[in-house]
C-alpha positions in Angstrom: 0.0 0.0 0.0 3.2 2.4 0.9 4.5 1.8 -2.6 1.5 2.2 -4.4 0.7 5.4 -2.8 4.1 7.1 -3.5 3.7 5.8 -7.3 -0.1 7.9 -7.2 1.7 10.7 -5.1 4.4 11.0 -7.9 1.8 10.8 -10.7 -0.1 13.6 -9.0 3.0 15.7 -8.8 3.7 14.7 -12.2 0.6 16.2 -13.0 0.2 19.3 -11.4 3.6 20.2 -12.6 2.2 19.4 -16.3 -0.9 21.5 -15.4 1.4 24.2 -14.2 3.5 24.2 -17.3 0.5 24.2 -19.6 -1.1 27.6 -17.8 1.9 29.3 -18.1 2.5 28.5 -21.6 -1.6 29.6 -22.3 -0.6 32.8 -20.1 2.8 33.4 -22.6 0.5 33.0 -25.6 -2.5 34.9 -24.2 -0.1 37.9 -23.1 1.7 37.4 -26.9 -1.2 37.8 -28.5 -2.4 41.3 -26.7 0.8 42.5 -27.6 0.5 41.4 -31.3 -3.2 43.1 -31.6 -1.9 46.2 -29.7 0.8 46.4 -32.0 -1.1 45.9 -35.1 -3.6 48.4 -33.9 -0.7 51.0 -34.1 0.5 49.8 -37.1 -3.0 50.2 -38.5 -3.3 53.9 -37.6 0.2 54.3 -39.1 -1.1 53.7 -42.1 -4.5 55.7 -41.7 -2.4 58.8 -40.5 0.2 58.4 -42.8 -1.9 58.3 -46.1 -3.4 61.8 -45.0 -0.2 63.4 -44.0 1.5 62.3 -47.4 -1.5 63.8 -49.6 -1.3 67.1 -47.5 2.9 67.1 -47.8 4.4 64.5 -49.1 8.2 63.8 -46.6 10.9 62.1 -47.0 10.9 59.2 -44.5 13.4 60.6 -42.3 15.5 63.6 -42.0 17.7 62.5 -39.5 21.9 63.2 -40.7 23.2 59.9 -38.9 23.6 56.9 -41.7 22.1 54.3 -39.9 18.2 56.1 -39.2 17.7 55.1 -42.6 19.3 51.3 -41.4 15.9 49.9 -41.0 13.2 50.6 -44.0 10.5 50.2 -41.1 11.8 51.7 -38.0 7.8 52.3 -36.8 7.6 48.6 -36.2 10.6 48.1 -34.9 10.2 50.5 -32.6 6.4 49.3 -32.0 7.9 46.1 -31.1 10.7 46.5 -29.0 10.1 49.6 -27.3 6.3 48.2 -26.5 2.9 50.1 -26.6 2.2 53.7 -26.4 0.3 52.8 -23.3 3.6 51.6 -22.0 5.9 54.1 -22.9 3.3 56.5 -21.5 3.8 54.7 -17.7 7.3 54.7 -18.1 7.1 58.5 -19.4 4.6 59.6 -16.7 7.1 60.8 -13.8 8.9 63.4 -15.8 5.2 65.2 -16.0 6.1 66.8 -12.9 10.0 67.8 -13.5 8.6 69.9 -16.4 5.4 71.2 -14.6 6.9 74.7 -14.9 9.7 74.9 -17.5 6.9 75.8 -20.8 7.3 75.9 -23.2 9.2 72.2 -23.8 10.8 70.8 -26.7 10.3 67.0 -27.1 13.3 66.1 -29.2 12.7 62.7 -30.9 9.5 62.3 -29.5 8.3 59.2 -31.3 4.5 58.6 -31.5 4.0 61.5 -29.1 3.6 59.6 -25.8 5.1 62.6 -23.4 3.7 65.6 -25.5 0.0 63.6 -24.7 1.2 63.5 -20.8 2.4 67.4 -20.6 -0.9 68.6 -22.8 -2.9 67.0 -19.8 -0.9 68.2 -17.3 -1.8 71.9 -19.5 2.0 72.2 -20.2 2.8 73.6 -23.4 4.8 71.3 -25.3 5.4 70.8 -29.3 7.6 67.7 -30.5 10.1 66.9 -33.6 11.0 63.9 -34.9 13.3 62.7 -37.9 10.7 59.4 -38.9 7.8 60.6 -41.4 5.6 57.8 -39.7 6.6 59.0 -36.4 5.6 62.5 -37.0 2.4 61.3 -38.7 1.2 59.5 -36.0 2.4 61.9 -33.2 0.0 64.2 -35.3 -3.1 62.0 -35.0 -3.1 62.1 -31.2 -3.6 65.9 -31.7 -0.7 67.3 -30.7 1.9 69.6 -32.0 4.8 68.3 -33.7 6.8 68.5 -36.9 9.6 66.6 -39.0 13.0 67.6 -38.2 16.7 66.4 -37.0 17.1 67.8 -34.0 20.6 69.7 -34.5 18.9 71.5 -37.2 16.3 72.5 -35.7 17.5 73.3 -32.6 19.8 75.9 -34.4 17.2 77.8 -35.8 15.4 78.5 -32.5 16.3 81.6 -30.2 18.9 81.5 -27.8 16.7 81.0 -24.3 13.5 80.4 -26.2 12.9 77.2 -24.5 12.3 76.3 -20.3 13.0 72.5 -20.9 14.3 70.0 -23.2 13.1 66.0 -23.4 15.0 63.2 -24.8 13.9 60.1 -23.9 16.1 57.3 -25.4 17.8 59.8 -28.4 21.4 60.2 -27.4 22.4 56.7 -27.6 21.4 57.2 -31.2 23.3 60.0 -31.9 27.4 59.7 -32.7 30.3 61.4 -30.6 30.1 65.1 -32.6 26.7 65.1 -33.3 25.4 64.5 -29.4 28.0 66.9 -28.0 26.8 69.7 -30.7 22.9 68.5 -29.3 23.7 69.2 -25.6 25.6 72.5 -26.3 22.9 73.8 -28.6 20.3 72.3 -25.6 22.5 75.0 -23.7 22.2 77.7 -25.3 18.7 77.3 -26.3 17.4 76.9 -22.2 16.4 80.0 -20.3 18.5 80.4 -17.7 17.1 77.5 -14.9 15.9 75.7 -17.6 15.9 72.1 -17.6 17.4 69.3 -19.6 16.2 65.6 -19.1 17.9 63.2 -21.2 17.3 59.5 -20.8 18.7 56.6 -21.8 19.6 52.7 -21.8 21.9 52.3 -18.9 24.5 49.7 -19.8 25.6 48.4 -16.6 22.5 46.1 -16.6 22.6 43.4 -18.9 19.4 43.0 -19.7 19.3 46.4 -20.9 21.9 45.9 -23.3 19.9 43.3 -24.9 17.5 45.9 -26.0 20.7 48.2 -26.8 22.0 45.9 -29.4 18.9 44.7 -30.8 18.5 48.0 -32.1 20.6 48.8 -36.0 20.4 52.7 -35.3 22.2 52.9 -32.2 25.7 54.4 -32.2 27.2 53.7 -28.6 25.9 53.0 -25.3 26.6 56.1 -22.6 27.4 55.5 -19.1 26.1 58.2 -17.0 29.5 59.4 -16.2 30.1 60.0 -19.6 26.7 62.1 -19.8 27.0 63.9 -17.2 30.9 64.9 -18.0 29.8 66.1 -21.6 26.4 67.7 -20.1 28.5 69.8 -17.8 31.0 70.7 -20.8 28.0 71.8 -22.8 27.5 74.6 -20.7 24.9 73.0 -17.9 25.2 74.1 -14.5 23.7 71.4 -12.4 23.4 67.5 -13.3 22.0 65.1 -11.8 21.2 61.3 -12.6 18.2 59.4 -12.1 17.9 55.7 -12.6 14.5 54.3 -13.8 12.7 51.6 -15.0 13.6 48.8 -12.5 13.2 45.0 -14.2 10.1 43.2 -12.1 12.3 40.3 -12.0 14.7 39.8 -9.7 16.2 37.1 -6.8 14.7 36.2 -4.0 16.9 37.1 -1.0 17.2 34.2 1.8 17.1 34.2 5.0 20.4 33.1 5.9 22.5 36.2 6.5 26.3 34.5 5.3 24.3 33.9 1.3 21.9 37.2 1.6 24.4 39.8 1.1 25.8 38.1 -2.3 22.2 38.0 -3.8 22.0 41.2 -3.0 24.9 42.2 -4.8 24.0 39.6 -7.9 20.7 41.6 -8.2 22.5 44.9 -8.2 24.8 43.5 -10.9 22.4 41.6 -13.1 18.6 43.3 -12.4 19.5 47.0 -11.9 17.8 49.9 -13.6 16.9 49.6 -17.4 17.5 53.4 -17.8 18.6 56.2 -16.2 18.3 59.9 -16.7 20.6 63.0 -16.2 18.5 65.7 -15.3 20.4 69.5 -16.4 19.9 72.9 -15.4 21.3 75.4 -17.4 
């Protein structure tokens, strides 16, 4: 009877471990396929929005002066797809609502499918966004806010010296090469109020699973520690910079109880599930 019973026991385990497996595989493919419809849903008013905005002024499909924007011939998608949803991007962009809640008017420099400009027009902040990607700018549009093609160095040197109270660049400068960012943070500079803010995010490469999103991406140029950032922010002409890291991963250890093994998974989450970005925050 003691031997049967442990054969049923095991079969039971062995089932309940099957069970297990197959609920999480349904959860994977049920979570897949809301991000598949969510993305196709964007891709769908892509289209929509870009059909309009090419009738009304035809563009080329980007103006960016780096080589490698032009790397991908659909860099909507791509972005759609690893970046994640706008409803995503717009959590992750939330918190910055408040560092800009009196710096207007604010320049959202590469500001994608317009995610931050829809957070700072409901907080009432003025706001208008550029972008170098025709289908960026197209869709941006369609939310119904203000934003235009351009590359960002261009631009930037056409506006007024302290014409602007704050500057956004949420994962831009990693994209940009060595001359081209250090002319973007000097013209950022000079085209601040005095007290005006900077905020500048991007991957932070100390954590590896942020690199993995670093390198899955053709258009990037080099990753940027923050040391580096903040040294060339300073150089630009910024008086105070600070960093911020954001975007912790939701996976991470568990920490024991036993004190003498605690402390080093402590240190392996700091080393392998630290922040996916980080942000230098600059005041001219």
């Amino acid at each position: 009877m003691a031997a049967e019973q442990r054969a049923f026991n095991d079969a039971v385990l062995k089932l309940v471990d099957d069970l297990y497996e197959a609920a999480d595989l349904a959860m994977a493919r049920d979570e897949s396929s809301r991000r598949a419809l969510a993305e196709l849903e964007e891709r769908l008013r892509r289209v929509e929005r870009r059909g309009s905005a090419r009738v009304a002024a035809p563009a080329a499909a980007t103006v960016a002066a780096q080589p490698a924007a032009a790397a991908v011939p659909d860099y909507f998608a791509f972005e759609a797809r690893m970046r994640g949803s706008t409803a995503a991007v717009r959590d992750r962009q939330r918190p910055y609502v408040e560092d800009f809640r009196d710096a207007a008017p604010v320049l959202d420099v590469g500001c994608g499918r317009g995610e931050f400009l829809s957070l700072l027009r409901e907080a009432g902040v003025e706001a208008r966004g550029i972008d170098a990607d025709a289908d960026m700018v197209a869709y941006a549009g369609g939310e119904g806010v203000g934003v235009e093609q351009a590359d960002a160095v261009t631009y930037l040197e056409a506006l007024d010296d302290g014409s602007l109270g704050g500057i956004f660049a949420a994962q831009v400068v990693e994209h940009l090469p060595p001359a081209m960012l250090v002319r973007l943070l000097e013209l950022a500079a000079a085209k601040l109020r005095p007290g005006g803010l900077l905020v500048a995010e991007t991957i932070n490469p100390l954590s590896p699973l942020a690199l993995r999103s670093y390198f899955a991406d053709l258009t990037h140029a080099q990753p940027l520690v923050s040391e580096t950032l903040v040294l060339l922010a300073e150089q630009a002409g910024f008086r105070d910079v600070d960093v911020r890291y954001v975007n912790e991963p939701e996976d991470r250890l568990a920490v024991p109880d036993d004190p003498l093994i605690a402390g080093n998974v402590r240190r392996l989450n700091e080393l392998l599930f630290g922040p996916l970005d980080y942000a230098i925050l600059a005041r001219t």
